[in-house]
C-alpha positions, 0 to 999 in steps of 0.5 A: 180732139181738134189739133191745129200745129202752131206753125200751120195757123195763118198770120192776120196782119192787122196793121201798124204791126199787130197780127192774129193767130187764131190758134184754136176754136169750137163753136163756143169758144176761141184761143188767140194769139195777138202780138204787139210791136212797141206802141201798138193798139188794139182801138176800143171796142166792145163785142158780145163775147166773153173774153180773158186776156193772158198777158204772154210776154210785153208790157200793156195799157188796158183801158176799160169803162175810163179805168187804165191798168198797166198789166205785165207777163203772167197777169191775166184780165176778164171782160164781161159782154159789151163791155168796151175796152181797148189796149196799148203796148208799153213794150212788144209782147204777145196777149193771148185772148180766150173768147166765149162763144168763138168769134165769127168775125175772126174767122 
């Protein structure tokens, strides 16, 4: 078993008022926490990685491949590898992103 205590994970701040948790991960796999202030984006973008977003709290503007979708507390997306993709929040909250294989970048 692999525990990492909530209170012991380091802070990224990435800017404008968006940070990162990286809660937990294994080589084939990550757990991260990604909390929005009001109108912070995470620019398009796209990764090799296979990712879920489970919207925790907030409200969100989902953008991929031209298609938007305003997404709320309990809704949960997928995003296959490659595919670009990039979000706004419409009101402060926190998505947290599930990635297969771990993101090295974020390490």
């Amino acid at each position: 078993m692999k525990l990492l205590k909530y209170a012991d994970v380091q802070v990224k701040d990435l800017g404008n008022g968006v940070s990162r948790k990286v809660l937990v991960h294994t080589e084939e796999m990550m757990l991260v926490e990604v909390r929005f202030p009001t109108g912070g984006v995470g620019a398009m973008h796209s990764h090799v990685h296979r990712q879920l977003s489970y919207v925790q709290s907030g409200v969100f503007e989902f953008e991929s491949e031209g298609n938007k979708q305003r997404v709320v507390a309990g809704d949960t997306l997928a995003f296959e590898p490659n595919q670009k993709h990039g979000v706004t929040c419409l009101q402060a909250g926190v998505v947290l992103d599930f990635f297969t294989p771990a993101r090295e970048d974020f390490l």
